[in-house]
C-alpha positions in Angstrom: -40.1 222.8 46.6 -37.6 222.6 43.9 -38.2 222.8 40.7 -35.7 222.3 37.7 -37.4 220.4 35.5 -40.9 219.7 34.7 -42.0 216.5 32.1 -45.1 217.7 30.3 -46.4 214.6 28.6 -48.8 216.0 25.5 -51.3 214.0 23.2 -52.0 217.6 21.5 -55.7 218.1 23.5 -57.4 220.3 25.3 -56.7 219.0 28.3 -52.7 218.8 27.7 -53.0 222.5 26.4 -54.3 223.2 29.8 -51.5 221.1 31.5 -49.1 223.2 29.3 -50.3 226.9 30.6 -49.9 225.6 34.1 -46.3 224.1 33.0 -45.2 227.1 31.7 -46.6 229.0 34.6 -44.5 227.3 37.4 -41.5 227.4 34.7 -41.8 231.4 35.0 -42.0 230.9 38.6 -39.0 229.3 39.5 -36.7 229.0 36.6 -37.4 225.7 35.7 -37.6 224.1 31.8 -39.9 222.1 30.1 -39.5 218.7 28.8 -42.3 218.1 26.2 -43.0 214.5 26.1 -45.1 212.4 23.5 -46.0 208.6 23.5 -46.6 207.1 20.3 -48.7 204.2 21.6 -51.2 201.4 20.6 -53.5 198.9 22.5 -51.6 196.1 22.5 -54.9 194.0 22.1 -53.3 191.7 19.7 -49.8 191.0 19.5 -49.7 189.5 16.3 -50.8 192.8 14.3 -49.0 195.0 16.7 -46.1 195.5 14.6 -47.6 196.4 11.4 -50.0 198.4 13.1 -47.3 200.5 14.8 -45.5 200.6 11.4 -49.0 202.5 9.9 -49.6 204.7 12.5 -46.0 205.8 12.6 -46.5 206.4 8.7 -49.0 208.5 9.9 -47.8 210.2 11.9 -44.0 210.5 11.1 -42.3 213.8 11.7 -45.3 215.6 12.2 -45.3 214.6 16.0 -42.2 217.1 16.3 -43.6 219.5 14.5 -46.4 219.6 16.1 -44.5 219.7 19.7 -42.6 222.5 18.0 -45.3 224.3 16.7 -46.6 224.6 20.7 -43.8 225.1 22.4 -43.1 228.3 20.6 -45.2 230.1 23.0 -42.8 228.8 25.9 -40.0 229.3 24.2 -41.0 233.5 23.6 -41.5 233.4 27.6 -37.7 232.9 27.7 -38.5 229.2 28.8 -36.0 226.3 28.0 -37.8 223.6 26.2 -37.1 219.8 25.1 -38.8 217.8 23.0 -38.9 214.5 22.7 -41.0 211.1 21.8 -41.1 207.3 22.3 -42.7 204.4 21.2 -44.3 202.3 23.6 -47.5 199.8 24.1 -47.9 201.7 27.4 -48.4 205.2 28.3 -47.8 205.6 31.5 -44.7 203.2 31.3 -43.6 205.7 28.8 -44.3 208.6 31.1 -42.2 206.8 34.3 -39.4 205.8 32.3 -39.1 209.0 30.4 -39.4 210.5 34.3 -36.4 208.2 35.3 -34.5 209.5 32.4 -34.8 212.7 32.7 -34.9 213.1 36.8 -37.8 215.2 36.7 -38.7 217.1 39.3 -42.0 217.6 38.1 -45.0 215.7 35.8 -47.5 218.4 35.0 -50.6 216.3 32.6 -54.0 216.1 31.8 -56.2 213.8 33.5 -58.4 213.1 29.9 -56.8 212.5 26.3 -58.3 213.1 22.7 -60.5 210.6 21.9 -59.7 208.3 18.4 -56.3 208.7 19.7 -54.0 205.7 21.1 -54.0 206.4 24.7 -51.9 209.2 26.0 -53.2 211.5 28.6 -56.3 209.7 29.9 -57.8 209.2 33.6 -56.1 205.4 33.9 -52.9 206.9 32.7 -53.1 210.0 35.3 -53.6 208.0 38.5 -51.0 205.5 37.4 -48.6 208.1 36.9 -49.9 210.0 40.1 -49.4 206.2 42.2 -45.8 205.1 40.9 -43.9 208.2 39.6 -41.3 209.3 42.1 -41.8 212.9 41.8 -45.0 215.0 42.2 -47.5 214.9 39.7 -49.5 217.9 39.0 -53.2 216.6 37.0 -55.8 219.3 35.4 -58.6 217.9 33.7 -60.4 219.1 31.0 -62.9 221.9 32.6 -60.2 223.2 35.5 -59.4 227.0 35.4 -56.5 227.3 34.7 -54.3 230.6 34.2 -50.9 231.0 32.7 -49.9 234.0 34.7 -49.1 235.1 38.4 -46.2 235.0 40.5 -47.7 231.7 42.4 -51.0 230.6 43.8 -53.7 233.2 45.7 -55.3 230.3 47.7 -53.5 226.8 48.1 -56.0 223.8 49.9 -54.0 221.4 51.9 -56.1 218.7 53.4 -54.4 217.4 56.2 -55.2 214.0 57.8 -51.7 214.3 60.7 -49.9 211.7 58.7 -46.1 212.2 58.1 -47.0 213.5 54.5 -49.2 216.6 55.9 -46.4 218.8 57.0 -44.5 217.7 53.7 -47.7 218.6 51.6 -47.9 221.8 53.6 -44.4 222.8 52.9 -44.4 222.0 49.3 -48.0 224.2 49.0 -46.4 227.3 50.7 -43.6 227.2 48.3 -46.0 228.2 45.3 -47.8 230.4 47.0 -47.9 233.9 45.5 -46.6 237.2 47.6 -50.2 237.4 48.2 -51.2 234.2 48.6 -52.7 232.1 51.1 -53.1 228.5 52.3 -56.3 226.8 53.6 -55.5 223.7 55.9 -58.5 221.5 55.8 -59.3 218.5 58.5 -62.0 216.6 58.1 -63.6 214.0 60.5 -64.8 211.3 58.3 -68.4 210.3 58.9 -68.6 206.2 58.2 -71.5 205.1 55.7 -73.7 203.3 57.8 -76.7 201.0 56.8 -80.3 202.6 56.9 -80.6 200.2 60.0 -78.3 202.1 61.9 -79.6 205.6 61.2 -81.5 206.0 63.9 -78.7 205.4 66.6 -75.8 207.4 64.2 -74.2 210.0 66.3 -72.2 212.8 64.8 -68.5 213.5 66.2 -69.3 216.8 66.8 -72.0 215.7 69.2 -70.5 213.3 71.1 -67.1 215.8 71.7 -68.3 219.6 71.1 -64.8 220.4 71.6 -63.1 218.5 69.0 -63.1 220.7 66.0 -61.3 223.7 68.7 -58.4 220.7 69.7 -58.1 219.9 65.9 -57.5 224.1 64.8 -55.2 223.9 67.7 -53.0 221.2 65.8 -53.5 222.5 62.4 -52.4 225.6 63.6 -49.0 224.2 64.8 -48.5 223.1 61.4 -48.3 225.9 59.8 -47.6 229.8 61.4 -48.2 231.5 58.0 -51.4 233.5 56.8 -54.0 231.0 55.8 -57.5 229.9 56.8 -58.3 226.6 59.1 -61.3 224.5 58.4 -62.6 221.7 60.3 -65.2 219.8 59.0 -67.5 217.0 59.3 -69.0 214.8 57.1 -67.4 212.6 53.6 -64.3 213.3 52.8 -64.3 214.2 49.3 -67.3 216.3 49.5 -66.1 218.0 52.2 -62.9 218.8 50.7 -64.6 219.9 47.0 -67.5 222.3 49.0 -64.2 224.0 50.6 -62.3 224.6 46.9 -65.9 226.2 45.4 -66.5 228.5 49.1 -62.9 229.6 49.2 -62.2 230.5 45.6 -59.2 227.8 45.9 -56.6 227.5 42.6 -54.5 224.5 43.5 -55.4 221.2 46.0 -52.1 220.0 47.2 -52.9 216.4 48.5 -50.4 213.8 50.2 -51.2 210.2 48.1 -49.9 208.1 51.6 -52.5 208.2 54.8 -51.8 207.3 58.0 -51.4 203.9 57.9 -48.4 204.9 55.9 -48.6 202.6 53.7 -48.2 203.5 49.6 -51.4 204.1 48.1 -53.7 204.2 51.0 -55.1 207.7 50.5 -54.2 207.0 46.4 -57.9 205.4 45.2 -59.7 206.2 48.3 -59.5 210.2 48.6 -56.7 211.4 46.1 -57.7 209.7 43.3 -60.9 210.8 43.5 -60.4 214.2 43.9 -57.7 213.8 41.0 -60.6 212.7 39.1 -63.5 215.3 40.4 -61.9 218.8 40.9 -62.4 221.4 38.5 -59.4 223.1 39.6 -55.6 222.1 39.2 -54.2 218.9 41.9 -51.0 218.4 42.7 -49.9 215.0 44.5 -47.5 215.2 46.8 -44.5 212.6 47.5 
């Protein structure tokens, strides 16, 4: 994957500061800079007082915004990393965040999936997974409790989860590219068990059962995915669950997730499998284009 420029929109949180370490980290990696990004928004609840009240918070505010952005960027900047700053004013944050992404052709959004609270909305969970569905890049999400490091070469262990849709080999070879010299990726497949009435349990058969040799056909594909070093897991059961059980047993730092399924069509997997892992790891998601 390339990676020239990364958009790191801030509302000055904890989560944002978390976005920020991973920013800087991928910057190191591949030579990339940083365009710091803040929205001056409000609700647009009542249009009649939206004016004035964009007029008082911009009193507010005023030039501290950029010095603020200054004030922590200076840490990027002593890591040798070319930084921008910039703001807008909008009623919509994540319209801000797309158009500032069509300015600036970025290669890269790298945000936090929760915002400060008492805040106009910047960086909250709505605004991530809008972002995540219509920006035209890949989107890189931490929340609040991820672990997040600001150091390494690349990744140790990279999760893929790979349904066979056109996006897995593209997901694949964007997760390889941020692996560190050490690192390795862990191609996950997971046969999705339907939620079935209480009626029903007593005639629910397992996949597994029906075709013991499934999970050995499916490592066989997986494997032809990918030839590097890495770990295949096949799995039954719900999707997400699966996929989280595999981050906490592996000691995974980075889920690398297509947001197109097999039906191809946009936004399949986005709501029913991305977006919630978007919203429940505790590690660092990048959604892949």
């Amino acid at each position: 994957m390339r990676i020239e420029r990364i958009l790191l929109p801030t509302d000055f949180s904890e989560t944002a500061e978390h976005a920020a370490k991973l920013a800087a980290r991928l910057a190191v990696q591949h030579g990339a800079r940083i365009d710091v990004f803040h929205a001056v928004t409000l609700d647009a609840d009542d249009p009649m007082m939206l004016e004035k009240a964009m007029d008082e918070y911009l009193r507010d505010v005023g030039e501290d915004v950029l010095d603020e952005l200054s004030k922590r960027s200076e840490i990027m900047r002593r890591r040798g990393i070319p930084v921008e700053l910039s703001t807008s004013r909008s009623t919509s944050a994540s319209d801000a965040i797309l158009d500032k992404v069509d300015e600036l052709r970025s290669d890269l959004v790298v945000m936090g999936t929760q915002g400060r609270t008492g805040l106009p909305k910047l960086v909250l969970g709505s605004v991530a997974e809008t972002v995540v569905r219509h920006a035209p890049c890949h989107v890189l999400t931490v929340g609040r409790d991820a672990r997040v490091s600001d150091t390494g070469d690349g990744f140790r262990r990279i999760l893929v989860p790979v349904d066979f849709s056109p996006l897995s080999p593209r997901s694949i070879e964007v997760a390889r590219s941020l692996l560190g010299s050490d690192g390795d990726l862990v191609l996950h497949h997971v046969v999705s068990n339907p939620v079935l009435p209480s009626l029903y349990a007593g005639s629910f058969v397992r996949m597994f059962q029906v075709d013991p040799e499934l999970p050995e056909r499916i490592r066989e594909e997986l494997s032809s995915l990918y030839d590097g070093r890495g770990e295949l897991v096949v799995t039954e059961g719900q999707v997400v669950e699966e996929l989280l059980a595999t981050v906490e047993s592996r000691g995974v730092e980075l889920i690398v997730i297509g947001t197109r399924g097999l039906s191809g069509l946009e936004h399949v997997l986005v709501g029913s499998v991305t977006e919630r892992i978007v919203r429940l790891a505790r590690i660092p998601v990048l959604s892949v284009k």
